[in-house]
MARFIMI-22277 format. One line per 2 residues: their letters; for each residue x, y, z of C-alpha. Coordinates in Angstrom, 3 decimals. Example, Ala and Ser with C-alpha at 12.3 -4.5 7.8 and 13.67 -1.06 7.14 Angstrom:
2
AS) 12.300:-4.500:7.800; 13.670:-1.060:7.140
% end
This chain:
456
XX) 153.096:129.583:109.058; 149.696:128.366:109.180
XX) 148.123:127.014:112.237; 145.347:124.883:110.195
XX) 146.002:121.216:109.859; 146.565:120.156:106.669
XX) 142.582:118.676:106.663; 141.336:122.396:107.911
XX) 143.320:123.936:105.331; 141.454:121.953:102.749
XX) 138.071:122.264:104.112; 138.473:126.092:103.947
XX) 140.127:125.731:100.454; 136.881:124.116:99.281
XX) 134.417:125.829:101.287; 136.093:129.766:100.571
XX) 137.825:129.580:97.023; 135.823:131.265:94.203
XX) 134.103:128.577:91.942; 135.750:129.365:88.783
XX) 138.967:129.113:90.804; 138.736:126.152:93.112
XX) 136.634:124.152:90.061; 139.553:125.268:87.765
XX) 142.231:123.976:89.879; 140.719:120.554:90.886
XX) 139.738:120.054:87.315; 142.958:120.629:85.307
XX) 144.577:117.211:86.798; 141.763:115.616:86.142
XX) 141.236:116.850:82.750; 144.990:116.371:82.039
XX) 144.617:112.832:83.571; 141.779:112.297:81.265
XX) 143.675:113.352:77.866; 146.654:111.259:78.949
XX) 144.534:108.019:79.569; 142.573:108.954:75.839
XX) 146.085:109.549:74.560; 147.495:106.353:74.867
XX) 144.279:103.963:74.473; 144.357:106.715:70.859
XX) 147.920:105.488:70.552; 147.323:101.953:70.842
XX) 144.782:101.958:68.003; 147.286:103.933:66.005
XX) 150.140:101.733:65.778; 147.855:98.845:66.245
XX) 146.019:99.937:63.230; 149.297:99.758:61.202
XX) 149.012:96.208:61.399; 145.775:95.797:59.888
XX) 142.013:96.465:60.118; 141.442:92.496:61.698
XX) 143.762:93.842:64.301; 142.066:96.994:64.571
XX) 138.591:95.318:64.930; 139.876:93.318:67.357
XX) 141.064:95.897:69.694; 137.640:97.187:69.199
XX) 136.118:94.011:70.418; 138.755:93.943:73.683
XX) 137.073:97.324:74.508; 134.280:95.911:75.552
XX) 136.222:93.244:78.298; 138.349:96.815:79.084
XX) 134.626:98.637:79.769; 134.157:96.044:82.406
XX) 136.458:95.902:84.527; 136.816:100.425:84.450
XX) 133.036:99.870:85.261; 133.716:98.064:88.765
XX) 136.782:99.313:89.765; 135.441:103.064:88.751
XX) 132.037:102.595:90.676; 133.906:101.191:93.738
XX) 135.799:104.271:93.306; 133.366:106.907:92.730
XX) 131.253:105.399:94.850; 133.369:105.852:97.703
XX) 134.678:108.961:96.926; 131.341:110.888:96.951
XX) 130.779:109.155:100.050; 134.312:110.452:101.654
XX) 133.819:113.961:99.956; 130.470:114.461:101.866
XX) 132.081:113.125:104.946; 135.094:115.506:104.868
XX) 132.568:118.354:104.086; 130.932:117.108:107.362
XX) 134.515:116.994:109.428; 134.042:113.181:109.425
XX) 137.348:111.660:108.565; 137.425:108.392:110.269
XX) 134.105:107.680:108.313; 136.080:109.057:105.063
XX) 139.099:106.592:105.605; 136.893:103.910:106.005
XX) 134.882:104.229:102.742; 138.595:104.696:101.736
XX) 140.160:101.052:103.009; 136.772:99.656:102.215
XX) 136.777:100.140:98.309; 140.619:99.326:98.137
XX) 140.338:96.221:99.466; 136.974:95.463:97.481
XX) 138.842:96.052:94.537; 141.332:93.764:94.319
XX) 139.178:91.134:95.111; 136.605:92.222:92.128
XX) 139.658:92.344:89.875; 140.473:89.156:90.717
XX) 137.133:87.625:89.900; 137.045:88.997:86.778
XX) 140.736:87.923:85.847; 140.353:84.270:87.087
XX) 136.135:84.585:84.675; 138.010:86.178:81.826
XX) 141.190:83.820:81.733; 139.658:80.706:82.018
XX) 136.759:81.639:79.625; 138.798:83.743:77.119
XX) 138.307:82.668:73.981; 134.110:81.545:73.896
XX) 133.785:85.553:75.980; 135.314:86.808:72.565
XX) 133.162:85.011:70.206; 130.501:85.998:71.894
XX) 131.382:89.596:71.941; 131.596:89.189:68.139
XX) 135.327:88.588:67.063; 136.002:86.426:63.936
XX) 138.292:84.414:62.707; 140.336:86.773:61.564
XX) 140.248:89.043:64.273; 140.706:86.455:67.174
XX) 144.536:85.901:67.152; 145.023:89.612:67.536
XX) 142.291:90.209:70.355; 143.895:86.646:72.229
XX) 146.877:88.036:73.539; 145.510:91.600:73.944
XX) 142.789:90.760:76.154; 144.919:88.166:77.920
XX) 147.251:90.755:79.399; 144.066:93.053:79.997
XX) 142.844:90.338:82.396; 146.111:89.590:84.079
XX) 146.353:93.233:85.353; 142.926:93.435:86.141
XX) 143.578:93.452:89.890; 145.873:96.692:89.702
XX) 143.680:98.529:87.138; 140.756:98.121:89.536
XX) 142.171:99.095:92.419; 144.088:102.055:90.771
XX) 140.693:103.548:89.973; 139.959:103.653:93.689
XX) 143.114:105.012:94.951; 142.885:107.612:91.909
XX) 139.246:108.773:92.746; 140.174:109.082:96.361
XX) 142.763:111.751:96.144; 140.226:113.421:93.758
XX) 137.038:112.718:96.589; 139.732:115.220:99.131
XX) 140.639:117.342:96.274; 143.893:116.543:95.635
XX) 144.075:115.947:92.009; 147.300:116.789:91.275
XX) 148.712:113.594:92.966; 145.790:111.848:91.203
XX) 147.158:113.115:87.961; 150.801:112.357:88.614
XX) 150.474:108.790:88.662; 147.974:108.504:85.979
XX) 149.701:110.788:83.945; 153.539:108.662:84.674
XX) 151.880:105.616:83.988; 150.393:107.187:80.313
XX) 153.470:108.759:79.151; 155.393:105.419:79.276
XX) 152.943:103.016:77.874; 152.873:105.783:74.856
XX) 156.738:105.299:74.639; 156.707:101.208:75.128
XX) 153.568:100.671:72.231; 156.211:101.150:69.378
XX) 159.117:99.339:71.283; 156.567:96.378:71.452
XX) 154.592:96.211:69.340; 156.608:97.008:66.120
XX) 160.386:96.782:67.730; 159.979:93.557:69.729
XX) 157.424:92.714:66.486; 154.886:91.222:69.184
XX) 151.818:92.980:67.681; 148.515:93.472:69.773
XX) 150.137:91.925:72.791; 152.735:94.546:72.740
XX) 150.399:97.266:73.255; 148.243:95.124:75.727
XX) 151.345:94.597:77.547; 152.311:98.226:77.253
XX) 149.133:99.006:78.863; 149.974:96.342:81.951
XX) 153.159:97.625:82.606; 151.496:101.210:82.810
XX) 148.903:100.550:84.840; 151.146:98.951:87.611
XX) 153.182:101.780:87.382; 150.767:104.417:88.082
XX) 149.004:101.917:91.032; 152.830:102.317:92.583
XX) 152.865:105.913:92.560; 149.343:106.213:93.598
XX) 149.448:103.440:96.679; 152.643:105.344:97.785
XX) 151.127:108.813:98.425; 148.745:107.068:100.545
XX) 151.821:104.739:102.080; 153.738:107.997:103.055
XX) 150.716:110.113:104.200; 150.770:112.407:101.293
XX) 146.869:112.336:101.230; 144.233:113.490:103.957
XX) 142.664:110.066:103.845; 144.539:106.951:104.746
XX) 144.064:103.378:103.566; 144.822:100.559:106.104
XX) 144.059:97.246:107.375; 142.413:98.472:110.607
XX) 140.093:100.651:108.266; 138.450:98.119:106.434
XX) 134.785:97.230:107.604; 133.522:94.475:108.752
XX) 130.056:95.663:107.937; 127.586:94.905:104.879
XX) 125.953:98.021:105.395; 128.940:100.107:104.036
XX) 129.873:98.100:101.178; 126.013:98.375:100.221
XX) 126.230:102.167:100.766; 129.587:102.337:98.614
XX) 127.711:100.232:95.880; 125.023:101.903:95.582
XX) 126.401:105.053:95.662; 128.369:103.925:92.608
XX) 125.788:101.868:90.632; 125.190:104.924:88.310
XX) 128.841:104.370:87.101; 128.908:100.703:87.198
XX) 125.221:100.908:84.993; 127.207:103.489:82.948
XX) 130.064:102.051:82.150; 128.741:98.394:82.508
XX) 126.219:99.700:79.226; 128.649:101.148:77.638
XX) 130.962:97.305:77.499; 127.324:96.369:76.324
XX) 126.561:99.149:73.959; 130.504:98.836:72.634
XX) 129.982:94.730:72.051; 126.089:95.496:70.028
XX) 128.258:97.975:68.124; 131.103:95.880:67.108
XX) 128.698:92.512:66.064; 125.834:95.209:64.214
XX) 129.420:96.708:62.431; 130.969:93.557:61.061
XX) 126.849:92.067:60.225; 126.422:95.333:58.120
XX) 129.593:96.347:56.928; 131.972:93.482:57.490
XX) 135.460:94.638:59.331; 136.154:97.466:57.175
XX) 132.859:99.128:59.334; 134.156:97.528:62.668
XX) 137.624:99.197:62.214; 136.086:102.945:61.250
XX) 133.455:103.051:64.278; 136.202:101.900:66.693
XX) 138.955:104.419:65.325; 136.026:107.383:64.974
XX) 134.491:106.937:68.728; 138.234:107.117:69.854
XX) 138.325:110.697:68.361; 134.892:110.929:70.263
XX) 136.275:109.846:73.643; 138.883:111.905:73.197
XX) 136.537:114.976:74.106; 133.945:112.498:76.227
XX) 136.960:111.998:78.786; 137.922:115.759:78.571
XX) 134.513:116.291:79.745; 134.601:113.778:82.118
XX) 137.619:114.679:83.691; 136.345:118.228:84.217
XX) 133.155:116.570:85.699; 135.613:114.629:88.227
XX) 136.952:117.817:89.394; 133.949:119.819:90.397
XX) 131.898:116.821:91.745; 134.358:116.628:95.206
XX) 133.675:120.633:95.881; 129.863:120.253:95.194
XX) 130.448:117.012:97.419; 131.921:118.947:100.340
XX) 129.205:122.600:99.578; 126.616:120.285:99.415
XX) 127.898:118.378:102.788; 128.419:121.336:104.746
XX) 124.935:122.723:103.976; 126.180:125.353:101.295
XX) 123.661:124.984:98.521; 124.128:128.091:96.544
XX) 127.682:127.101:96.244; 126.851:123.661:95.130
XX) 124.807:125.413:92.244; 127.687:127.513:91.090
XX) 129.937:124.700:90.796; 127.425:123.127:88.061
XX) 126.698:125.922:86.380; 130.296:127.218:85.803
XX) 131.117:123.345:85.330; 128.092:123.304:82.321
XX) 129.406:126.896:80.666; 132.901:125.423:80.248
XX) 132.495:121.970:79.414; 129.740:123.231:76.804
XX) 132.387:125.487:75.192; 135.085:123.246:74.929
XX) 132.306:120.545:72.978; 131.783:123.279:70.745
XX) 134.977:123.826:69.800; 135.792:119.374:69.534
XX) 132.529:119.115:67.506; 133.564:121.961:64.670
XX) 137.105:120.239:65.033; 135.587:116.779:63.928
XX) 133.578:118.007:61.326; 136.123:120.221:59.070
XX) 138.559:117.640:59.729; 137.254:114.243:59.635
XX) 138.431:113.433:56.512; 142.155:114.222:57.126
XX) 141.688:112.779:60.818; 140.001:109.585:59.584
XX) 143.467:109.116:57.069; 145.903:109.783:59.729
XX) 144.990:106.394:61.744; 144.290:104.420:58.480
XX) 145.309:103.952:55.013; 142.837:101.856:54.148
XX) 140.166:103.535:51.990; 137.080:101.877:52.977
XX) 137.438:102.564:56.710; 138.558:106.405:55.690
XX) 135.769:106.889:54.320; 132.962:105.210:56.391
XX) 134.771:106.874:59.836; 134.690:110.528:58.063
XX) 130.893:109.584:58.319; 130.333:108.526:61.526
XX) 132.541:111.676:62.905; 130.009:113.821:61.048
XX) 127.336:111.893:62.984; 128.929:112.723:66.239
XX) 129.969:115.783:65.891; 126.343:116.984:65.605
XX) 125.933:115.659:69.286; 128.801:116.715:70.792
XX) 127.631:119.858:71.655; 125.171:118.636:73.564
XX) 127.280:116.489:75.959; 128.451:118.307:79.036
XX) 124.689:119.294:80.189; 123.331:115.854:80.056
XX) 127.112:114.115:81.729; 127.339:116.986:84.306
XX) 123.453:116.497:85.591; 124.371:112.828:86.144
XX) 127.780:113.430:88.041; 125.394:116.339:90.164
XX) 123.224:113.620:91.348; 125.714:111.018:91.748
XX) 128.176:113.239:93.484; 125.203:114.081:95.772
XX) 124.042:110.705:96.605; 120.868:110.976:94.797
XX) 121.236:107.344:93.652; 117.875:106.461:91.712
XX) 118.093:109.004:89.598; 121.414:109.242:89.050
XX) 121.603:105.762:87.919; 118.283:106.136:85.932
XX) 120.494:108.957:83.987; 123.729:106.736:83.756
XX) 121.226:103.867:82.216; 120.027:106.173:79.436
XX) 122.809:107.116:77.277; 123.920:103.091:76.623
XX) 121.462:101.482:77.737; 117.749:102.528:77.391
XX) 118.211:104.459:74.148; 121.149:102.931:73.107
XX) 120.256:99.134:72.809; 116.972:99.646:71.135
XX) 118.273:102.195:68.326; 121.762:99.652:68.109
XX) 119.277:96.598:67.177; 116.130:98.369:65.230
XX) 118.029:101.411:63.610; 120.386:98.919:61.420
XX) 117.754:96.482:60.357; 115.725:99.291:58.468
XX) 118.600:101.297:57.378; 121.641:99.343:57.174
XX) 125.201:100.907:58.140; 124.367:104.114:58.678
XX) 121.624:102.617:61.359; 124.982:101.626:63.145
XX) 126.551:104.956:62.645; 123.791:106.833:63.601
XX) 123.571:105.136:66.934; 125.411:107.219:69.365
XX) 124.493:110.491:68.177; 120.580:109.386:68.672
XX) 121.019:108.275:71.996; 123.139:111.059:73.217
XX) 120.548:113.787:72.457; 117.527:111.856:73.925
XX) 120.066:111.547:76.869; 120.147:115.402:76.659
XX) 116.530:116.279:76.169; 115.502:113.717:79.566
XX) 118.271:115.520:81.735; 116.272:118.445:81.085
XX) 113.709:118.405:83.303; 115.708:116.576:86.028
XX) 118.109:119.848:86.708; 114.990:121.747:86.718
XX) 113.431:119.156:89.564; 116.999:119.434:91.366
XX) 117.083:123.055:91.409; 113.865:123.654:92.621
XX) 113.512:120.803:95.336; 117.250:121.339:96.630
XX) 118.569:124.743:95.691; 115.547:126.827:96.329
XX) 113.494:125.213:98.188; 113.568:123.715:101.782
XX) 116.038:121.622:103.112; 115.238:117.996:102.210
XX) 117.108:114.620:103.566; 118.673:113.046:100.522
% end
């Protein structure tokens, strides 16, 4: 029987297991939890797309409402769990419990806010975000049951990237994955059964999401995880709420962007190809976040052991977990991207009968397949210096990819080309996001692997 506690016994699990092993174990939930959550946002476009291409549009548009609130509740999440994975690495776990009880509590409260904002503004939010006529009483009751479980989803994101911060991703991927598997089942119950359309799937979504909060909250409720969550936990102090923030601003700037980038995309769609374009993008980038999240998720699972290396002082470790992270996550892009391209035509089909938005999606997945490649180097570089605390330029590199090259190309790219300018979008901004991550894993290796110890 082993005399280690169970928080010894994981400090020595991710301070003494072989990279490819320990980064292989803690990424597999994650991944898995990653797949599920693409899986069923995939599924709600599918049978949402049945109904028509306003509907599927609309969805589209709601994306961008979704975006924000992952955006907060993520970056109180990640933000708090690189700052609890460093402090476990250090053997500081009443500092780890309450960056822990600090996020939780933050989130509900930000969920909150942006339920009350969204409900009581609902309709002029999705105007502005570019819905028409035709597409607003499908995106109505979709994002309305969005909003209402707004609370939940944020605060699930904390409690999920908390048992991921210790490295315990297999309870992180049992909720998730609970909560997946049944909204998958309940979108054709409700939305084609109970014949209540977009708001079936939204409220297939809701009753997931609460679902995998209640598994998640319990492992913490029953001491299943190393870090607890309680009242007495919480701070009282600004300074840790700043230092949670700001340790998460590159994902909030990320995923904030990326609401932005997905509501530029929608209104530049419909303005140069009318809905038809609108439906393909939004049906072809779900085929795109299909691998995005798989690369993600395998991100999420080696940041908390370079988190706890890098915390204990173990640099050379810390560089094999990227590296390994990089070789594997570039392989399984190259595999997605050759997928997508021999098969965009019969992919574009499955999700739509329509012939117009067959067509103009087989395009735009031969546009990103020719960047996929290229996306685990430039995501993995900005989880390093996230996961790190680095937080300038970690949030300089979450800005890039939809934001600084994103918005300009999204607005100027159209205009002189038309549709394809919109199609073309992503792809262009994910390999400048490459080619400027470049020389900042050069800078990191040098300044922090190599060289001499430096204060973050």
């Amino acid at each position: 029987m082993s005399l280690l506690n169970p928080s010894d016994s994981q400090y020595k699990r991710m301070m003494e297991t072989p990279i490819p092993r320990l980064i292989t174990s803690l990424s597999i939930p994650t991944v898995l939890s990653s797949l599920i959550t693409v899986i069923y946002n995939t599924a709600d476009t599918y049978f949402v797309s049945q109904i028509d291409k306003s509907a599927s549009a609309a969805v589209g548009v709601v994306f961008s409402i979704m975006s924000v609130i992952q955006a907060l509740g993520f970056g109180l999440g990640v933000g708090a769990g690189s700052l609890i994975s460093r402090r476990l690495g250090a053997k500081d776990n009443a500092a780890a419990d309450k960056f822990a009880s600090s996020a939780f509590a933050a989130s509900v409260i930000v969920g909150t806010i942006i339920a009350v904002i969204g409900l009581t503004f609902l309709e002029p939010i999705l105007r502005f975000l570019g819905c028409t006529d035709l597409m607003l009483p499908h995106a109505i009751p979709y994002a309305r049951f969005i909003l209402i479980a707004a609370p939940l989803n944020c605060a699930t994101f904390v409690l999920n990237t908390t048992l991921r911060s210790e490295g315990l991703s297999l309870l992180s991927m049992i909720g998730i994955t609970t909560g997946g598997v049944l909204n998958m089942i309940l979108d054709p119950i409700l939305i084609n059964g109970c014949n209540m359309g977009t708001g079936g799937a939204a409220i297939a979504t809701m009753i997931s999401q609460t679902v995998s909060f209640s598994i998640l909250f319990c492992f913490f409720l029953f001491g299943k995880s190393i870090v607890k969550i309680n009242l007495k936990s919480i701070s009282r102090r600004f300074a840790d709420y700043a230092s949670i923030v700001t340790t998460g601003i590159p994902t909030i700037f990320r995923q904030g962007l990326a609401s932005i980038a997905s509501a530029a995309l929608n209104i530049q769609a419909i303005e140069y190809g009318q809905e038809a374009t609108g439906a393909a993008i939004t049906i072809a980038n779900k085929m795109y976040m299909l691998v995005r999240n798989i690369i993600v998720g395998l991100g999420q699972g080696f940041q908390p052991a370079a988190g706890y290396n890098y915390g204990a002082g173990n640099k050379k470790r810390t560089w094999e977990c990227f590296t390994f992270s990089t070789k594997v996550g570039t392989a399984i892009c190259l595999l997605f991207a050759t997928f997508s391209a021999l098969f965009a035509e019969q992919i574009m089909w499955f999700f739509s009968d329509d012939a117009e938005v067959a067509a103009i999606g087989t395009e735009t997945l031969y546009f990103l397949s020719v960047c996929i490649p290229f996306m685990a180097f430039s995501t993995f570089v900005n989880q390093l210096y996230q996961g790190l605390g680095f937080k300038a330029v970690a949030t300089l590199l979450a800005s890039c990819r939809q934001g600084i090259f994103f918005l300009p190309v999204v607005f100027l790219l159209p205009h002189a080309i038309g549709r394809v300018g919109v199609q073309a979008t992503q792809p262009i901004a994910d390999m400048c996001t490459f080619f400027i991550s470049i020389p900042f894993i050069i800078i990191f290796y040098r300044k922090y692997i190599i060289g001499k110890d430096n204060e973050q």
